[in-house]
C-alpha positions in Angstrom: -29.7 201.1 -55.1 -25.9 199.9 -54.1 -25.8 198.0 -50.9 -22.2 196.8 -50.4 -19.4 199.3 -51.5 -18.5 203.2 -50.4 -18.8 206.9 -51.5 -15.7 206.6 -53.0 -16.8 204.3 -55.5 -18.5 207.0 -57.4 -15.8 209.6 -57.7 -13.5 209.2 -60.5 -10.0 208.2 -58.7 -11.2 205.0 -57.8 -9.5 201.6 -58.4 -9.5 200.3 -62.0 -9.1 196.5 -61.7 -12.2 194.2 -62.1 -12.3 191.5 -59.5 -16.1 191.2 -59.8 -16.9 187.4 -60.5 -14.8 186.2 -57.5 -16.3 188.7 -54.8 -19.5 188.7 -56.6 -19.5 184.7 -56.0 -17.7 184.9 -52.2 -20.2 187.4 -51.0 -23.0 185.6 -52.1 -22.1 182.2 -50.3 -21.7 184.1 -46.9 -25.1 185.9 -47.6 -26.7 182.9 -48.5 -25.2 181.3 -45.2 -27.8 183.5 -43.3 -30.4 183.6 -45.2 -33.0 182.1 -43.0 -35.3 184.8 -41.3 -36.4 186.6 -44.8 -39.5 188.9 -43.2 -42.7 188.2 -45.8 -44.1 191.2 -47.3 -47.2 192.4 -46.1 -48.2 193.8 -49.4 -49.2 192.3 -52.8 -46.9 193.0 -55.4 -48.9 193.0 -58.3 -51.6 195.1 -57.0 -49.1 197.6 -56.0 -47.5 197.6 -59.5 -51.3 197.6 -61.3 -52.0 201.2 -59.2 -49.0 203.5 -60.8 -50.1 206.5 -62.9 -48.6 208.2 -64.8 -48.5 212.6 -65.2 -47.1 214.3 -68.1 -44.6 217.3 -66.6 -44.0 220.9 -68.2 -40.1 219.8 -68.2 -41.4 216.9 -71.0 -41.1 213.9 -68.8 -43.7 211.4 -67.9 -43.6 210.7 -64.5 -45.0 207.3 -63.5 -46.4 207.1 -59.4 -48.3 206.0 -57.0 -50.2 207.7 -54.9 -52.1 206.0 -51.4 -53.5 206.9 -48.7 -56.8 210.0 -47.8 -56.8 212.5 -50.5 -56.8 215.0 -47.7 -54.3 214.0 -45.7 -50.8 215.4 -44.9 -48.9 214.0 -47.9 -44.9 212.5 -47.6 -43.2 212.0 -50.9 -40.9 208.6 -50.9 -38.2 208.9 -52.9 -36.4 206.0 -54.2 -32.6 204.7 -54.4 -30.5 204.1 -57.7 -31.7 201.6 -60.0 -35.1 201.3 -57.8 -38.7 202.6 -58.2 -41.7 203.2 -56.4 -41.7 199.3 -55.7 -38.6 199.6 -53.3 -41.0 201.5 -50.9 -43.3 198.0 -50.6 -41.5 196.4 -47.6 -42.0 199.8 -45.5 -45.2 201.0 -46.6 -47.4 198.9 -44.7 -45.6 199.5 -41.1 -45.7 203.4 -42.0 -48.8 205.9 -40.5 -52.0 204.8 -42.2 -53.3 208.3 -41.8 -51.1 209.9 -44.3 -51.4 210.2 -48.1 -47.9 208.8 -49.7 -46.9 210.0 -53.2 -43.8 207.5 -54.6 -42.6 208.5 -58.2 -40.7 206.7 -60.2 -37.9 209.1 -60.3 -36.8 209.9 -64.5 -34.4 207.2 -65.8 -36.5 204.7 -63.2 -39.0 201.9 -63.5 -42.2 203.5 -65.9 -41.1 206.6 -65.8 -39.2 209.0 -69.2 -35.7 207.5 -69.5 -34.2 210.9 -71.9 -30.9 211.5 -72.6 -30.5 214.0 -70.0 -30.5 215.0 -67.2 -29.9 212.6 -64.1 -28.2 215.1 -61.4 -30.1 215.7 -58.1 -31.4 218.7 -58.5 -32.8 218.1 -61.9 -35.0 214.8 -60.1 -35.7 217.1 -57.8 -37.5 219.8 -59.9 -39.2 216.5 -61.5 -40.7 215.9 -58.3 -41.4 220.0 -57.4 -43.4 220.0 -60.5 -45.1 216.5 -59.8 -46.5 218.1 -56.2 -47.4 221.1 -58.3 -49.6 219.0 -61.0 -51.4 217.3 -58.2 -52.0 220.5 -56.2 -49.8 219.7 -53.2 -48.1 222.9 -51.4 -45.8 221.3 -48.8 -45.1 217.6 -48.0 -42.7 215.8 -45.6 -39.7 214.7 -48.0 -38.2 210.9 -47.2 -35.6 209.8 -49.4 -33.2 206.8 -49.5 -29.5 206.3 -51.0 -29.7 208.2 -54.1 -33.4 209.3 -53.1 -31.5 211.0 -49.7 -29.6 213.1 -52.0 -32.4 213.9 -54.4 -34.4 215.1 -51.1 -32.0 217.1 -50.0 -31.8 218.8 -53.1 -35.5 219.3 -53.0 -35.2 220.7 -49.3 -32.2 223.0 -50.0 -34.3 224.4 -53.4 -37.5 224.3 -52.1 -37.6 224.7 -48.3 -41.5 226.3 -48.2 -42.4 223.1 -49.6 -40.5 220.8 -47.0 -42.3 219.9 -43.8 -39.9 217.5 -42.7 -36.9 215.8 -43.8 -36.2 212.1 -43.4 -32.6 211.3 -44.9 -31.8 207.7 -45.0 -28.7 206.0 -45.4 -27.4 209.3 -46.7 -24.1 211.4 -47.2 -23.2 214.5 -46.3 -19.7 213.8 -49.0 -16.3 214.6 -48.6 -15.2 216.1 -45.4 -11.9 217.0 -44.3 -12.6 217.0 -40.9 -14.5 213.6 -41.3 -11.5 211.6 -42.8 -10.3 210.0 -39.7 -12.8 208.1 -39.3 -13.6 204.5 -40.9 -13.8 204.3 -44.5 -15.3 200.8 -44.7 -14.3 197.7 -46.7 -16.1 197.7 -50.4 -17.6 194.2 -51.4 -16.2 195.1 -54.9 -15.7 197.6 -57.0 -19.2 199.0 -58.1 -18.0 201.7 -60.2 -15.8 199.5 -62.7 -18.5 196.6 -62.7 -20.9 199.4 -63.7 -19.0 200.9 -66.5 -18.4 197.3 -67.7 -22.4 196.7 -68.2 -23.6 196.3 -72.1 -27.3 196.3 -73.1 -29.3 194.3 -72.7 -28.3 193.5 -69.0 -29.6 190.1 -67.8 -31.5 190.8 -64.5 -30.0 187.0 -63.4 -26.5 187.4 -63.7 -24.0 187.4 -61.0 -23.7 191.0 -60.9 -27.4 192.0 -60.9 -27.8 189.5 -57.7 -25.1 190.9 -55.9 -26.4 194.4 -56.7 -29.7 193.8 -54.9 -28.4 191.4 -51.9 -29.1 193.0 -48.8 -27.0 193.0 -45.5 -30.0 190.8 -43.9 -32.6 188.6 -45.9 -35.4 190.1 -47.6 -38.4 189.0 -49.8 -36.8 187.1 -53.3 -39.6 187.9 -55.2 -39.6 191.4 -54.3 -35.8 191.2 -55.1 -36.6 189.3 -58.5 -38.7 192.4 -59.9 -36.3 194.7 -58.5 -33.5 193.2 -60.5 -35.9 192.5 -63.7 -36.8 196.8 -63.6 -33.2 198.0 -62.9 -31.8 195.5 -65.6 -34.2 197.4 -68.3 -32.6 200.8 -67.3 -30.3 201.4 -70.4 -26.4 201.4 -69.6 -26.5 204.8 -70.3 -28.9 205.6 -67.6 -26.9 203.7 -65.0 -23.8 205.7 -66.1 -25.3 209.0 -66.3 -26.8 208.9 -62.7 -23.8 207.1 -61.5 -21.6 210.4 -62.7 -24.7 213.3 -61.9 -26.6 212.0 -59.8 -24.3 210.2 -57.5 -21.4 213.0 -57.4 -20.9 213.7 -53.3 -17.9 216.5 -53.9 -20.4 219.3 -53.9 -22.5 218.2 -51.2 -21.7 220.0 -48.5 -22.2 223.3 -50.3 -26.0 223.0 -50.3 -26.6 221.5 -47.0 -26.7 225.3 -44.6 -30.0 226.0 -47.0 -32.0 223.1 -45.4 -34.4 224.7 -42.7 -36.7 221.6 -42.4 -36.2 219.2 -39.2 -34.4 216.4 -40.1 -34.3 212.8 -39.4 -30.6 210.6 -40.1 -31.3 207.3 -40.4 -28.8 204.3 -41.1 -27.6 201.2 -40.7 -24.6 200.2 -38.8 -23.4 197.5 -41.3 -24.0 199.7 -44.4 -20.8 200.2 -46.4 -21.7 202.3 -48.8 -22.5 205.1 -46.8 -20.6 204.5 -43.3 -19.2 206.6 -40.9 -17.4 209.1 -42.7 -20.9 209.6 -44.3 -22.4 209.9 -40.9 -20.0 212.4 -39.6 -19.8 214.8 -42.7 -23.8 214.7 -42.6 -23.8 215.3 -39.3 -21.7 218.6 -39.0 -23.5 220.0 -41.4 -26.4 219.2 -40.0 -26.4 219.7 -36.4 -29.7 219.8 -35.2 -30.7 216.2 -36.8 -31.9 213.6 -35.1 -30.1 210.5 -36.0 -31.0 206.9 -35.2 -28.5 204.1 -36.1 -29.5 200.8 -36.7 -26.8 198.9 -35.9 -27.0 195.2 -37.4 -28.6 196.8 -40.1 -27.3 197.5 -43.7 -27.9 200.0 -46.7 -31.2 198.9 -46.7 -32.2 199.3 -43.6 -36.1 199.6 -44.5 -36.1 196.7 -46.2 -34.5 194.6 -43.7 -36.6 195.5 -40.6 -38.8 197.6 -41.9 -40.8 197.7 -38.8 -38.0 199.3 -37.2 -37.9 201.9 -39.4 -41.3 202.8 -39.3 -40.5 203.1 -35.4 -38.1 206.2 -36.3 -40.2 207.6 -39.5 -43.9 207.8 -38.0 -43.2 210.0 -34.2 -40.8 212.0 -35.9 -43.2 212.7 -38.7 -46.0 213.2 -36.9 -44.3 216.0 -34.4 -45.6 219.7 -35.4 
């Protein structure tokens, strides 16, 4: 998960300078000007974390999840942003369609699940999950994915589109686009990339950068945010830097994008500046037929923020035939 910043911070010709503790400290002040309408979760933490499971995968990783909801059900797989887990799907959970049966992994590298040396690009998490439906007997589910989980879905919908329903892509990237570079790039808060490659073990889940990392646009619950920081700070460095160079590589995007036959939904928010409207153009090209809804005083985490909202866009649109 990366809320302030912008696909260029993950490709390699990026700015070198490290200007973290002033920007870290700024952005935190004006964040903490407005911090005054946090929404209170509507489910308990602990009992989420105490219902995780794990499954051992023929690829050798254990794959911790959760899985809710009528065992007969229509099922939609939640995938999960960078640093995150199954946790970051708490806030929205509750407001999405009772009716359904949720499965939210712990992608590799993430929370309880294997952390191995390799490999963290999109398409590997992707089989992870193709052969987590297959060890629970699932054929076909409606794919959701934020950030990083938006890119590991669309993976799993370009690979696998007889076991996509329906696509939900939020606050997503469709990556470089010639055509697309006119439009806004967006201001980075500071420079992610460099403050990543700067991390050492063990990484303290209070420091300045760890806060800033999972500060959102608008206010959201801080003892969600407290575990969120605790997990991601007990991914090794060499996790963080693997995903942030596989995982998190937009060049080759677009290439993949004509295989998706699955309706899609585009969801973001208006204020997020990671992926912003260059993002939301290249996505959009390829992807013509999308729906798209925009939240605009929304950021990155847009289902965290007003996760109601987002439920509003998720549930119809999954619930069409």
């Amino acid at each position: 998960m990366v809320e302030n910043g912008r696909h260029e911070s993950f490709t390699p010709k990026l700015r070198r300078h490290s200007v973290v503790p002033i920007l870290v400290v700024g952005w935190l002040v004006a964040w903490s000007a407005c911090a005054v309408a946090t929404q209170p979760l509507m489910m308990e933490l602990d009992v989420f974390d105490a219902s995780r499971q794990h499954v051992a995968l023929p690829d050798g990783i254990s794959l911790a999840y959760v899985d809710t909801g009528p065992r007969d059900a229509p099922v939609v797989l939640l995938i999960h942003g960078y640093t995150s887990n199954a946790r970051g799907w708490v806030p929205l959970l509750p407001h999405l369609d009772p009716s359904r049966r949720y499965l939210i992994p712990d992608l590799r590298g993430h929370g309880q699940s294997s952390k191995p040396d390799c490999c963290y690009d999109r398409t590997t998490f992707a089989y992870d999950l193709r052969l987590l439906l297959d060890a629970l007997h699932v054929d076909r589910a409606d794919v959701v994915g934020t950030s990083l989980g938006s890119l590991v879905a669309q993976a799993f919908a370009e690979n696998w589109p007889e076991r996509t329903r329906r696509l939900v892509l939020q606050s997503s990237s469709g990556g470089p686009l010639p055509a697309c570079e006119s439009e806004p790039a967006g201001e980075a808060v500071f420079d992610f990339r460099n403050a990543i490659l700067a991390l050492r073990d063990p990484i303290d889940p209070e420091s300045q950068f760890m806060i800033a990392w999972y500060t959102s646009t608008a206010p959201v619950d801080a003892e969600f945010l407290r575990r969120q920081r605790r997990d991601a700070a007990a991914i090794p460095v060499r996790v963080w830097l693997a995903i942030l160079d596989q995982g998190l590589n937009l060049r080759d995007l677009q290439a993949g994008l004509p295989r998706i036959q699955a309706p899609t939904l585009l969801i973001w928010g208006g204020k997020d500046n990671l992926f912003g409207a260059r993002d939301r153009c290249s996505l959009r090209k390829a992807l013509p037929q999308a729906e798209v809804r925009l939240f605009e005083g929304l950021g990155h985490n847009a289902y965290w923020e007003d996760p109601r909202a987002v439920a509003s866009a998720i549930n119809p649109f999954l619930a069409a035939k």
